[in-house]
C-alpha positions as CSV (number, residue, x, y, z in Angstrom):
1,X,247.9,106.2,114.3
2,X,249.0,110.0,114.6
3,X,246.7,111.8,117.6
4,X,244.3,114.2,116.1
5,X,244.2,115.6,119.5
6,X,244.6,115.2,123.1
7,X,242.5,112.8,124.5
8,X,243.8,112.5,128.0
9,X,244.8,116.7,128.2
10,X,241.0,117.0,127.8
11,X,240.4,114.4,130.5
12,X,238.6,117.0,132.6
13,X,236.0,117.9,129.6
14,X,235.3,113.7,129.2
15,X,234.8,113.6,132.5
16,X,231.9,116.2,133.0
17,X,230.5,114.4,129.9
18,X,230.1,111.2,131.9
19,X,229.2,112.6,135.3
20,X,226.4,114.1,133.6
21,X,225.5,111.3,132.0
22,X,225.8,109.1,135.1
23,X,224.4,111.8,137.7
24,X,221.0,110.2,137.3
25,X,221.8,107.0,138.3
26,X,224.1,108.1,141.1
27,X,221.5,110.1,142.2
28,X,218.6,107.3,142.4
29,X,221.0,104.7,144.0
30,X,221.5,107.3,146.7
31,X,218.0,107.9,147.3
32,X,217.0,104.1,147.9
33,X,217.5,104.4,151.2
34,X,215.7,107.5,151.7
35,X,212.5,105.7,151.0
36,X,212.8,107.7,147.2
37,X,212.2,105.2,144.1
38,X,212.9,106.8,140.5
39,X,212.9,103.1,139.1
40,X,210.3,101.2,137.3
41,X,210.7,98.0,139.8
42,X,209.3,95.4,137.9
43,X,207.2,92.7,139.7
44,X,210.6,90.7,139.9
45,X,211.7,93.4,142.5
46,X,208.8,95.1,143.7
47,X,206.5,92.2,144.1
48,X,202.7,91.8,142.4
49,X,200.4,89.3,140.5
50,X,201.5,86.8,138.6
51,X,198.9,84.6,136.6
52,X,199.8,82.0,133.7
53,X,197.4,80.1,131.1
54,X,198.0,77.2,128.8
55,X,196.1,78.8,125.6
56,X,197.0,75.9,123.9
57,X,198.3,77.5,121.4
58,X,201.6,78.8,119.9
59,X,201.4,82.4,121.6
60,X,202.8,85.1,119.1
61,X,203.0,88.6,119.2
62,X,199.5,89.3,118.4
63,X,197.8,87.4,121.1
64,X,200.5,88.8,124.0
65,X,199.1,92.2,122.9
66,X,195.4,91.2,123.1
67,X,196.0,89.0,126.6
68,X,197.4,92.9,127.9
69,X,194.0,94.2,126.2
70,X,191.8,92.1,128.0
71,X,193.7,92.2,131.3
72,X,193.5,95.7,131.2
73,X,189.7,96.1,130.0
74,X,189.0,93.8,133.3
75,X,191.5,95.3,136.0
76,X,192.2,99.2,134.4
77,X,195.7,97.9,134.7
78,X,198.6,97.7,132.7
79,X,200.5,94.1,132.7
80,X,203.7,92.4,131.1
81,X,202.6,89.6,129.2
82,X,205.3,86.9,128.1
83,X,205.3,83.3,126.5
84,X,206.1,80.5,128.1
85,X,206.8,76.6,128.4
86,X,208.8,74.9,126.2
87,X,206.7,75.4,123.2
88,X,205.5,78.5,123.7
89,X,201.7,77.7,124.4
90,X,201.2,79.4,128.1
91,X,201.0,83.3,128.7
92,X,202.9,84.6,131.4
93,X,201.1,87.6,132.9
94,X,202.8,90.2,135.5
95,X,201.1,93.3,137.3
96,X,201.1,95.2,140.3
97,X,199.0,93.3,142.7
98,X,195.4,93.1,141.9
99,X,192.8,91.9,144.4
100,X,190.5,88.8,143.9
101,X,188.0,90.0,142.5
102,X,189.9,91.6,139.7
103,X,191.5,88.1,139.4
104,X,188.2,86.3,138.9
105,X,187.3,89.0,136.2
106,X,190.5,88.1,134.3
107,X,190.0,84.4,134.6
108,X,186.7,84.8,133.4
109,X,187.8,87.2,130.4
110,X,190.3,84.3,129.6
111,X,188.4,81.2,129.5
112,X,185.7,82.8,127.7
113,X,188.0,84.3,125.0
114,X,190.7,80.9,124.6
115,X,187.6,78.3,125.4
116,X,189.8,77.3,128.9
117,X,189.6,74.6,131.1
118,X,189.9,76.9,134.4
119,X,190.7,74.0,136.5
120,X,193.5,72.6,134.0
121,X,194.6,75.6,131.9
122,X,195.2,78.1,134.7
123,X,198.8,76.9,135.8
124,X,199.6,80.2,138.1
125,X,197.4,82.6,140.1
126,X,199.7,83.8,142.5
127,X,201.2,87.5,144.7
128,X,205.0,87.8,144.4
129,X,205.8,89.1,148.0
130,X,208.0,91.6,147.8
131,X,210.5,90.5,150.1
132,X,211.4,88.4,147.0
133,X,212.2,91.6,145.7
134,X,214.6,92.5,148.2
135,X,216.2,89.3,147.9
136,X,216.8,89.5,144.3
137,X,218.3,93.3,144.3
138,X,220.5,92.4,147.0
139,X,221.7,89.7,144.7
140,X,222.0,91.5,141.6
141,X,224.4,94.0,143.5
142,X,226.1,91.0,145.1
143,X,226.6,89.8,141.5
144,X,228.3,93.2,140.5
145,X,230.1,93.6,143.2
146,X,231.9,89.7,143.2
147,X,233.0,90.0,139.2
148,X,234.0,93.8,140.0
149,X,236.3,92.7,142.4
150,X,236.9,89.7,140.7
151,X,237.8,91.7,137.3
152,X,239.9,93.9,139.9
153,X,242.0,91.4,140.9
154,X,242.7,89.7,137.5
155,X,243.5,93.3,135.9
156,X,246.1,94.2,138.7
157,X,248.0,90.8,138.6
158,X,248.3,90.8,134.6
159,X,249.4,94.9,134.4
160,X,249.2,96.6,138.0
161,X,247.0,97.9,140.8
162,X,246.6,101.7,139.0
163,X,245.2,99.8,136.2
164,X,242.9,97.7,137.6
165,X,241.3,100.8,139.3
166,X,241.0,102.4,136.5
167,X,239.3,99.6,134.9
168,X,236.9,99.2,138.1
169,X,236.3,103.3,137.5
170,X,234.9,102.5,133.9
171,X,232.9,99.5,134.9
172,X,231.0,101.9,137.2
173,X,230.7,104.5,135.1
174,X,228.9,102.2,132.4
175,X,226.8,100.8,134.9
176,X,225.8,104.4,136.5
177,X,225.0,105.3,132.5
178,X,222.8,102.1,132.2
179,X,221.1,103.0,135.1
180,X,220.2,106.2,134.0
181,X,218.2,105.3,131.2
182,X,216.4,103.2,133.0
183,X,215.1,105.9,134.8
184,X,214.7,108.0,131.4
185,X,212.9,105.7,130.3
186,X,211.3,104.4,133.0
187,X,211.9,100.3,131.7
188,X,210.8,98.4,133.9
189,X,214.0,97.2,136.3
190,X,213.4,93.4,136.2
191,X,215.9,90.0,136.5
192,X,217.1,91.1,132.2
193,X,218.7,94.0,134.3
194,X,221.4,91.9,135.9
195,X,221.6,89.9,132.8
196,X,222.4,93.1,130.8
197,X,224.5,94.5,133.6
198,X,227.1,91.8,133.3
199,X,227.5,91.6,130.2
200,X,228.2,94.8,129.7
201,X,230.7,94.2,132.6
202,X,232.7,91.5,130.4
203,X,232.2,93.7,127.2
204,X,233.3,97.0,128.8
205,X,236.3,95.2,130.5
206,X,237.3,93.5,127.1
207,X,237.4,96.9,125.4
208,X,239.9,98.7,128.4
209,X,241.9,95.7,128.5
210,X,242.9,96.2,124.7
211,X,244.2,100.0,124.9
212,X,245.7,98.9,129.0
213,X,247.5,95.8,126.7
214,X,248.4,98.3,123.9
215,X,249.9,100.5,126.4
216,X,252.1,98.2,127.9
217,X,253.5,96.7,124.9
218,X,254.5,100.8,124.2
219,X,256.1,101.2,127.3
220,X,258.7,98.0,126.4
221,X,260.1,100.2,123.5
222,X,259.6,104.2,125.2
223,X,260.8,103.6,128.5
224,X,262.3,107.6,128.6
225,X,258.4,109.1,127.1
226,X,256.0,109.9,129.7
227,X,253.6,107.2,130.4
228,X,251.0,110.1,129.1
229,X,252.4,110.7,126.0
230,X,252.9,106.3,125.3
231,X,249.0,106.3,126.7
232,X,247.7,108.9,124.3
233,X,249.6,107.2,121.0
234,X,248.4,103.5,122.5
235,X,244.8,105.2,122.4
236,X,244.9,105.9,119.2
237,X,246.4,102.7,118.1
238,X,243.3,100.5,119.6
239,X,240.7,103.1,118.6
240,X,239.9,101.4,115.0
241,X,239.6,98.1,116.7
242,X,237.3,99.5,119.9
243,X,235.0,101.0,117.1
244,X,234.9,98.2,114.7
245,X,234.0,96.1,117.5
246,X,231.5,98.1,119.0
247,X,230.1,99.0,115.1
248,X,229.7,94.8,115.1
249,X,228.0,94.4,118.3
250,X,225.4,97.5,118.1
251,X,224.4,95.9,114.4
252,X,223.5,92.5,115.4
253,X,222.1,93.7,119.2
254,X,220.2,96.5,117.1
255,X,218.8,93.9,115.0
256,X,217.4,92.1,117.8
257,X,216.1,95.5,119.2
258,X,214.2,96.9,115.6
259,X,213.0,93.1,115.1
260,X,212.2,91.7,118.8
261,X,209.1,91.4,121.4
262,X,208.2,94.0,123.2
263,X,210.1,92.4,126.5
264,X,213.2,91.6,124.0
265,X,213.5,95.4,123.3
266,X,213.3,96.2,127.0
267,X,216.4,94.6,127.4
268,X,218.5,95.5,124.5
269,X,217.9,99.3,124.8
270,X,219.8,99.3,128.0
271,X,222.5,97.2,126.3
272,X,222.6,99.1,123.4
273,X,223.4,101.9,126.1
274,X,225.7,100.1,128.2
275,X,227.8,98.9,124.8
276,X,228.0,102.6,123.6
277,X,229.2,103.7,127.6
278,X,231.8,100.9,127.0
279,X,233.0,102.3,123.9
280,X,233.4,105.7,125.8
281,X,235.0,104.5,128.8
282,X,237.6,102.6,127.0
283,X,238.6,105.4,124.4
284,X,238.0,108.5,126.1
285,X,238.7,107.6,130.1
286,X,240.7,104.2,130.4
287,X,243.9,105.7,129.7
288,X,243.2,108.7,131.7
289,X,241.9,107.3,134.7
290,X,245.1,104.8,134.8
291,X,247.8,108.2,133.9
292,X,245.8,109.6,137.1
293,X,246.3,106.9,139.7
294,X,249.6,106.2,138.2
295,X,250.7,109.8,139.3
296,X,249.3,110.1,142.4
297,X,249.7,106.5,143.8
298,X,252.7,104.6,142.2
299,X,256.1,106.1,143.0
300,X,258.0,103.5,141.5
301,X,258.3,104.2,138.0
302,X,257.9,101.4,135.1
């Protein structure tokens, strides 16, 4: 495919594209810790109530919505409310931490309104300490860490080191970008997070490794053109397929977003996200990012 124009010459207008886009999340990691929290930590991280019925019952949509309702009529505070068990007949319920007797007055809301048994139908009544928390964010950025390195490793062996750390540069640019809107939107930061996070660390990686692979076939066959010039016409080349792909993915992810539960869309939104910053990365910075550290830290040339 013919340039229509200069992807890596405008590197520099790309790049304040994504730094804005990332500064929020940059900006909140940092602040951590300062004592400064712009997240929505999620029981899972910052610790609460957890409380779980059997309603004996399949629990849909409707009755998840009425469970928050009632929890909220009896404590004045917001909850997540899930199914649970393996057919779907208990309600998982997750707050901030409520005292006892706010806990009694939900008990009591529940067995009058599902007929319980509160000696056999109440499963879990329980805080989630919050050095829990702290256990799970430090592995969540454990988990990042080991497969960035990992994907690091794999990247320079099969091309070289300049493109592995360009690769490693994109990978934390669409996380920094996921992590922004969850501050936007203030979702709540839970376990989905790391869930989300790494898989947009495979998909992301996928996409670079398709314009990287492109590239090097190029440079075979144009071993006198500047590697930026090979990079820019390899760009081009994989862009149908990046788009295509990324075209397929937001359709059936989106469909799962429009036609999900409430906790469902809490985790595709950011996915959504994180495939579009993928997309980006791959097209607009990939290429870039490996011309840069190609000039400034390889000497041999190819």
């Amino acid at each position: 495919m013919k340039p229509k124009f200069p992807i890596l010459k405008n590197f520099k207008i790309f790049g304040i594209i994504s730094i804005l886009l990332c500064a929020t999340g940059i900006v909140s990691l940092l602040a951590l810790p300062f004592g400064q929290n712009f997240f929505n930590l999620s029981i899972d991280f910052a610790g609460g109530t957890e409380m779980e019925f059997d309603l004996h019952q399949q629990v849909t949509q409707e009755i998840q919505t009425e469970v928050g309702e009632l929890f909220k009529d009896a404590t004045d505070a917001t909850a997540s409310v899930t199914s649970s068990g393996d057919k779907n007949e208990q309600v998982l319920i997750r707050s901030t931490s409520i005292d006892s007797e706010k806990r009694a007055a939900v008990i009591e809301k529940m067995v009058e309104k599902y007929s319980l048994d509160e000696d056999k139908d109440l499963f879990n009544n329980n805080d989630v300490s919050p050095s829990v928390g702290s256990d799970l964010q430090r592995a969540a950025f454990l988990c990042a860490i080991v497969a960035i390195v990992l994907m690091l490793i794999y990247i320079s062996v099969r091309f070289e080191l300049t493109s592995g750390l360009a690769a490693v540069c994109c990978l934390i640019h669409d996380l920094m970008i996921m992590l922004s809107v969850y501050v936007w939107f203030q979702i709540p930061l839970d376990t989905g997070f790391i869930a989300a996070a790494l898989t947009i660390l495979g998909y992301s990686i996928n996409a670079s490794i398709i314009v990287f692979d492109r590239i090097r076939e190029n440079l075979r066959t144009a071993r006198k053109e500047p590697f930026e010039e090979v990079s820019e016409r390899s760009v081009w080349q994989t862009m149908g397929r990046t788009i295509n792909t990324t075209l397929t993915t937001l359709f059936t992810v989106g469909m799962i977003f429009i036609l999900g539960v409430p906790s469902l869309k809490q985790f595709t939104l950011p996915l959504i996200v994180g495939i579009l910053a993928g997309a980006w990365s791959s097209i607009f910075l990939s290429a870039s990012f490996w011309a840069f550290f190609r000039k400034h830290f390889r000497k041999k040339k190819i």
